[in-house]
N, C-alpha and C positions, 0 to 999 in steps of 0.2 A: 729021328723025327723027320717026316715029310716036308718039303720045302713050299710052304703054299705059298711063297710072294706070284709065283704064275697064276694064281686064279685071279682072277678078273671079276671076281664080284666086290663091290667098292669096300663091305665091312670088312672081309676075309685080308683085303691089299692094305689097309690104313693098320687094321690089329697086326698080323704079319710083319708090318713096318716098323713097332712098336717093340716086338721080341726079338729083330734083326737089332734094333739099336741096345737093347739089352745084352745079347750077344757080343756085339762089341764094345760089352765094357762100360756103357754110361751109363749112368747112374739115374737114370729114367724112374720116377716115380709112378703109379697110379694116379695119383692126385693132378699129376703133368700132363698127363695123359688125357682124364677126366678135361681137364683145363681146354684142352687141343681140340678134343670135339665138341665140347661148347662150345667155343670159336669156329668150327665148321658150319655147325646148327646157327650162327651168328648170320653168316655169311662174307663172315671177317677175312677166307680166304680170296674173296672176289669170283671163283668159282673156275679159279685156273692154280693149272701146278704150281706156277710159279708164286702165285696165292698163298699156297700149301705150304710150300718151302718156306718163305718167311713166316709165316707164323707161327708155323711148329719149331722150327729151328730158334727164334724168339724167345718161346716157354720152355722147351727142351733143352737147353743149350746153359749149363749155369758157367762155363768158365769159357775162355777164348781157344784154351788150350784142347777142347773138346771141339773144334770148329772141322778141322780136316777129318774126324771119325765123321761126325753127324755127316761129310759132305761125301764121304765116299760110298756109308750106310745106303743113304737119299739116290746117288748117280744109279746104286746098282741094283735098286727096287723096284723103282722107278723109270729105267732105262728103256726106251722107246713106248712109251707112254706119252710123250709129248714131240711130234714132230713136226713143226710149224716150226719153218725158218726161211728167211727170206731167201728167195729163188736166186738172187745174184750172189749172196753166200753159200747158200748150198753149191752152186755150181763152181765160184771158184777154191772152194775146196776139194768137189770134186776133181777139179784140174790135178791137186797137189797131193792127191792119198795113192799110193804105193809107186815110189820114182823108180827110174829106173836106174840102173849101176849108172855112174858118173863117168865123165870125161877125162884122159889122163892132161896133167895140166903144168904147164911147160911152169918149173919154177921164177925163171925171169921174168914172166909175165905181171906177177906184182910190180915188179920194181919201176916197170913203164905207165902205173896209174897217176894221173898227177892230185893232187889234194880234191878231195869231197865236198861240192856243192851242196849242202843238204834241203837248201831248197829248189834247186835245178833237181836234183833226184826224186825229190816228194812230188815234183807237178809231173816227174815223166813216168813214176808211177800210174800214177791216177790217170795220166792217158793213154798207158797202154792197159789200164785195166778197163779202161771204158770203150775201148777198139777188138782189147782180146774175144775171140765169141769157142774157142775149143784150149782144150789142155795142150799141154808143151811139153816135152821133158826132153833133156838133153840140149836144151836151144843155148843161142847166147842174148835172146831177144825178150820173148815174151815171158808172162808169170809162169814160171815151172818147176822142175824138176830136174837135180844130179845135171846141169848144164855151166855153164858161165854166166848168165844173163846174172844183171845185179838183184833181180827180184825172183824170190821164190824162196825156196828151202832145198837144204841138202845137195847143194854143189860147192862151187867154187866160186867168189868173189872176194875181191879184197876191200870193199868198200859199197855196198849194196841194202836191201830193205829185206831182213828176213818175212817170211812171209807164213805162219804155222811149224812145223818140223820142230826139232829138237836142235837146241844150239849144238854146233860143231865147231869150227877153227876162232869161232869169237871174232870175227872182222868184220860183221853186220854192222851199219852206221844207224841201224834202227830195226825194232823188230814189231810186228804190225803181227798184233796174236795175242789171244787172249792171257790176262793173267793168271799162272796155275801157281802160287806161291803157296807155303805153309806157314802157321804162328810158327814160332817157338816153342818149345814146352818149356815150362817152370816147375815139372815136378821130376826133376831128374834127382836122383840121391846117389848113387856110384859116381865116383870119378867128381863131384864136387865140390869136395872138405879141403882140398891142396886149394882151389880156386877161390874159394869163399878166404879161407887160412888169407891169402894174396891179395883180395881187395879187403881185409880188415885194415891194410894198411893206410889208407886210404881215409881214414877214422881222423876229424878233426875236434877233438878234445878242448873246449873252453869253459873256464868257470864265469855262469852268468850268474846273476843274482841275486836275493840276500843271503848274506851269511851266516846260512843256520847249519853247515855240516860241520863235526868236530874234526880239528886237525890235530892227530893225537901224536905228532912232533914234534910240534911246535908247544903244545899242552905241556910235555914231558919237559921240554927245555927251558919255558917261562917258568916253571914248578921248580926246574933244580934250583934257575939261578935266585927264586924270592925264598932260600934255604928251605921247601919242603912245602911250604904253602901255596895250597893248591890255586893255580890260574888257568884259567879254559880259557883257549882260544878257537875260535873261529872261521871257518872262509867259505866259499861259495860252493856250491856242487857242481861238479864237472859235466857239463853236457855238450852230446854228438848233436853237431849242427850241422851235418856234411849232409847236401842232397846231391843225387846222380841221377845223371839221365844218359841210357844205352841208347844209340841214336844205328840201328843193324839194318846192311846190305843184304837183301833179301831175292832168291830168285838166281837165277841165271848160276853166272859161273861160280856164285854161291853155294850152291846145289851140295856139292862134294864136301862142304866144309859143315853143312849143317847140324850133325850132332856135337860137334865140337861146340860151335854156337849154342847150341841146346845147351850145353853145360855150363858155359858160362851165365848165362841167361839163368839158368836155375841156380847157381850161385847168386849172386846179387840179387835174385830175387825171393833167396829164401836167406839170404845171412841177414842180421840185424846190426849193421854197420853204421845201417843209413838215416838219417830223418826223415827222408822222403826219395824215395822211389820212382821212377816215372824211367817210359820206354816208347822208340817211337821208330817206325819203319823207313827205308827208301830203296832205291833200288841205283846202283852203281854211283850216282851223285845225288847232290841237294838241292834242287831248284827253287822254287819258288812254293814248293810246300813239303810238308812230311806229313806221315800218316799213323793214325792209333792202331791199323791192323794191317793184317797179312796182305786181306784181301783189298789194299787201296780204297776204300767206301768209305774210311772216315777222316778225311780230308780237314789236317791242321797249318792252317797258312803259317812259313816263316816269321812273320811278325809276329803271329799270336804264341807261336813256341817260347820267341825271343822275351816277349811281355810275361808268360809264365813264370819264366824262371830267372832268380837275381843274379846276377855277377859272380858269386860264386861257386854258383853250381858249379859241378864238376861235369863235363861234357864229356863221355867213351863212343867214338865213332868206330863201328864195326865193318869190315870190307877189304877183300882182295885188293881193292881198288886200280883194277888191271878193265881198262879201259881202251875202247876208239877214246884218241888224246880229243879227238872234235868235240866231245860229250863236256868235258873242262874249259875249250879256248875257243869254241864259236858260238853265236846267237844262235839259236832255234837247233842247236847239237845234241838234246835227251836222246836219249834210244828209243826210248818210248814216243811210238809215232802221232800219240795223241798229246805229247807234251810239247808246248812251245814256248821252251825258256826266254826273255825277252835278252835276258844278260848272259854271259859266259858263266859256265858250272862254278870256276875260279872265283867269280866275283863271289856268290852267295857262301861259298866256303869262306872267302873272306872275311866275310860278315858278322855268318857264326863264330868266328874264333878272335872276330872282335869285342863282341859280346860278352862271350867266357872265358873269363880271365884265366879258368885251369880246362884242358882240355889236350886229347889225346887221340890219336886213331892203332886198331889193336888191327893188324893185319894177317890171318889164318895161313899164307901163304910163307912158303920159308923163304929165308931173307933170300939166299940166292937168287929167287926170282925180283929180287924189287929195284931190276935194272929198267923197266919198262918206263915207257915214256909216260905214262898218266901216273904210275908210282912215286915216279921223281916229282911232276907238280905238286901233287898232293904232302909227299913229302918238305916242301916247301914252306906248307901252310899249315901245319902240321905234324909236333912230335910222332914219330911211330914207331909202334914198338910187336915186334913176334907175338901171336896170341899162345901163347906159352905161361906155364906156372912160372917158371921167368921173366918172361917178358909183362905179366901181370904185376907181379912184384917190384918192377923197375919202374914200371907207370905207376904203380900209386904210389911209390914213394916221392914221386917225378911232383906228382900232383897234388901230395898231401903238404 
């Protein structure tokens, strides 16, 4: 079949749009469908893409874990259809798309950097970006390209503001660029049953209640000793009060670990271990909030995490936890250039783990590497344990 997403007639682009995401697998109704251009005919879209995008994505969209098809569907339907961007973005990206080879870069030269300002760095940003007027690449100065300057992508700095690119040596003290993360899946079924098997352990077993189940032990043993005459005893019924909450490093140097995560995430969230369930995002540390999704937009403040959930939840933090150490031990140290933690990373880890009296952090990375200096703080504050069918096994029993 002929590919009409290029015609350009608006019925032909929106129907097309509709058997591309069928194509890929969702489970797209007619009736969704139906629903979608009502909403168009509404003028519920506001009469721009980005209009469009939420509100089909809204009625289309019935699980979270369908979030990255619908969005890849959407980019490549759609894709220059909407080019309106602000002229000072478009330009300094233009600066930074195709660098050129890099600098060779004397290894000592780290060693002569002395600790990161990171607010002397964010102002000298902003004013060389508001002086910069052409692209750079190869400089040690301006926003660029394969150079040393501390701002740009895809060179060399040991303590700088990534700027776009794709992460490389991990020594950016901040990365100023859009968030491209993915959910998790929960419908993983391969490579699950050991992991689920691991957090059954985890299973806290208490008899509440009245005592209406037969204990047919105890039954048997009052019966022998009244010579044969029958006596029923009684006791509670055993019920799982265990709640967890997966608290996963998302993004970044994450990336490589993700279908592993995906498995465990589809374990705990399809075993029935639990009473309550709950899962919640961040991205290298925990600042001052966590988040209900991939995509950062659903913004759960620390306090209200904390209010959720009692005392004994059980807390599983997920993460390499290989970190710039500043991101743990300085004020305004996130990575993330639009977060400005008021307190050290440390302290709100502190917090949490004062809170929850069982808690653990599951590290994908093999132990050999957990000599790093933001490994050992965290270690600190924090059981951790190999994200291994082992190392799962050894945390819930840690925990149960």
């Amino acid at each position: 079949m002929a590919d009409t997403s290029t015609n350009t007639e608006p019925a032909v682009i929106f129907l097309s749009f509709f058997y591309r995401l069928r194509g890929r697998g969702l489970d797209v109704t007619p009736q969704q469908w139906l629903t979608v251009v009502e909403g168009l005919a509404r003028g519920l879209h506001g009469s721009s893409l980005v209009g469009f995008y939420s509100l089909a994505r809204g009625i289309l969209v019935k699980d979270e874990a369908e979030l990255d098809d619908f969005d890849l569907c959407f980019a490549v339907h759609f894709e220059g259809l909407d080019d309106q961007i602000a002229a000072i973005e478009k330009e300094v990206w233009d600066w930074l798309e195709n660098p050129v080879p890099p600098y060779a870069i004397d290894p000592e030269w780290r060693k002569t950097l002395d600790a990161v300002d990171v607010d002397a760095l964010r102002a000298e940003f902003e004013r060389r970006l508001e002086e910069q007027k052409e692209r750079h690449d190869g400089g040690g100065h301006w926003i660029g390209t394969r150079g040393t300057s501390p701002f740009g992508h895809s060179g060399v700095h040991p303590g700088g503001i990534r700027v776009g690119g794709e992460r490389g040596g991990g020594s950016a003290v901040q990365v100023a660029a859009e968030r491209r993360y993915l959910e998790h899946r929960k419908d993983l079924v391969l490579d699950t049953r050991q992991l689920s098997l691991a957090l059954k352990k985890l299973r806290a077993l208490e008899r509440m209640g009245p005592a209406n189940e037969l204990d047919v032990d105890d039954t048997i043993d009052r019966t022998a000793r009244s010579g044969g005459e029958l006596d029923l005893v009684f006791k509670p019924p055993r019920e799982n009060r265990l709640g967890l909450v997966l608290a996963m490093d998302i993004g970044g140097s994450m990336w490589p670990f993700k279908q592993l995560v995906d498995t465990l995430f589809s374990a705990a969230h399809q075993a029935r271990h639990f009473k309550h369930f709950d899962h919640v995002y961040f991205h290298n540390c925990i600042y001052e909030r966590v988040y209900g999704n991939s995509r950062f937009s659903e913004k759960i403040p620390l306090a209200d995490l904390i209010r959720r959930f009692d005392r004994s939840t059980r807390l599983v933090l997920v993460g390499d936890a290989h970190m710039y150490p500043g991101e743990l031990t300085d004020r305004y140290g996130a990575l993330d250039y639009t977060e400005r933690n008021e307190r050290p990373g440390l302290e709100y880890l502190e917090r949490i783990r004062d809170h929850f009296e069982h808690c653990a952090w599951l590290n994908p990375l093999d132990e050999n590497s957990w000599f790093a200096p933001s490994i050992r703080l965290i270690r600190r504050i924090f059981p951790m344990y190999p994200l291994t069918v082992q190392g799962v096994e050894e945390m819930a029993r840690n925990l149960a």
